[in-house]
C-alpha positions in Angstrom: -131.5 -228.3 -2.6 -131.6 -228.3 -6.0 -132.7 -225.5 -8.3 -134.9 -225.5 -11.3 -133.8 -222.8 -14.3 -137.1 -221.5 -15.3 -136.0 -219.7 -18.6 -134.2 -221.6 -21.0 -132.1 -219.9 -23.3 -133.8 -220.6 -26.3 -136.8 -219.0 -24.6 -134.8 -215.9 -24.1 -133.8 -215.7 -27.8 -137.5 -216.2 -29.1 -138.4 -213.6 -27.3 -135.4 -211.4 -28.0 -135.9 -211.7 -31.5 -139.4 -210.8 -30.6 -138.5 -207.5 -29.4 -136.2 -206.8 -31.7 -138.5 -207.3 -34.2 -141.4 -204.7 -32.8 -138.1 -202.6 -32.1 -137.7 -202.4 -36.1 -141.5 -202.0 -36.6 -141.3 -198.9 -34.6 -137.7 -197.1 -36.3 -139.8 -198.0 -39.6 -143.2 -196.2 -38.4 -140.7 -193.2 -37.0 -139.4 -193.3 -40.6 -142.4 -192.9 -42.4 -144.0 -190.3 -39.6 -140.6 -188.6 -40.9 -141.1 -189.1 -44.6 -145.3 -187.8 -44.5 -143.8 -184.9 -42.2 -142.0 -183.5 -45.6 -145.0 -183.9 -47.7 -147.1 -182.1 -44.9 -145.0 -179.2 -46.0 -145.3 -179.4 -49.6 -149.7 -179.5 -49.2 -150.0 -176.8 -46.4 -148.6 -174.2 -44.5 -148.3 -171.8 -41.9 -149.0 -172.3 -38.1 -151.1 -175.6 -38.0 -147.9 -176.9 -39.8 -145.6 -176.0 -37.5 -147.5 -176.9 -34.6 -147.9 -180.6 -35.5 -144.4 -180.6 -36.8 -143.2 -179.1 -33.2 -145.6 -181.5 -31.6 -144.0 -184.7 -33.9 -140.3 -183.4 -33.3 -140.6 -183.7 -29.5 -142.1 -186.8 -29.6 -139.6 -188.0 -31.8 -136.8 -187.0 -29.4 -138.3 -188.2 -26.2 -139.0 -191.8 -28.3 -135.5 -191.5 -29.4 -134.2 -191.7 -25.8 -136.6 -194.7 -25.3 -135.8 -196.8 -28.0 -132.0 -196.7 -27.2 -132.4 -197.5 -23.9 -134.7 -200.5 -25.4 -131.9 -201.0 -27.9 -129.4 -201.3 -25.2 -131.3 -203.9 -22.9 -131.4 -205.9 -26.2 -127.6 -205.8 -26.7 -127.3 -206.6 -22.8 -130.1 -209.6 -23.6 -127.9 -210.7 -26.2 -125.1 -210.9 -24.1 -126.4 -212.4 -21.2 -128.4 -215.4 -23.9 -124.5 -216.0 -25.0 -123.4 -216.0 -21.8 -125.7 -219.0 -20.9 -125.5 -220.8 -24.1 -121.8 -221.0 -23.4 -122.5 -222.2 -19.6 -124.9 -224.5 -20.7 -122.3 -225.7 -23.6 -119.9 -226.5 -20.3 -122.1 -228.1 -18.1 -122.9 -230.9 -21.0 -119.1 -231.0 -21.8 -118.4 -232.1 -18.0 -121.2 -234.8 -17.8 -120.6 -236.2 -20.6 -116.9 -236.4 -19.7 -117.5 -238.2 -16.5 
């Protein structure tokens, strides 16, 4: 019985690059949370301050350990999406040898 492939591997790089590209939208927005942090400091102070600053650190930390875990199913996605292309490369070199 015959199989069907149901995702193709340009399929899996569209959306790859997908996620990759929301992956970058998000280190950007950390980036900026980071850079408006600093200028928080420089128009107030004291313990409202600190609070959202403790509040943004921990969030940053616990999104940290997210978006490597993200970053490293991408690498893995990558992989595998080479892995196939390189299959699928195979398969057409053996029917079109025989």
């Amino acid at each position: 019985m015959a199989e069907k492939i149901r995702v193709t591997t340009s399929e899996l790089k569209k959306v790859q690059e997908e996620w990759i590209d929301l992956f970058c939208q998000i280190e950007t927005g950390f980036m900026e949370m980071n850079e408006l942090m600093g200028r928080l400091d420089q128009l107030f102070m004291g313990k409202p301050v600190e609070a959202i600053k403790s509040r943004q650190s921990r969030i940053q930390e616990q999104s940290a350990f997210c978006l490597e875990q993200l970053k490293s199913h991408l690498q893995k996605l990558t992989q595998i999406n080479q892995i196939y292309d390189q299959a699928e490369g195979e398969n057409e070199n053996v029917i079109t040898n025989n």
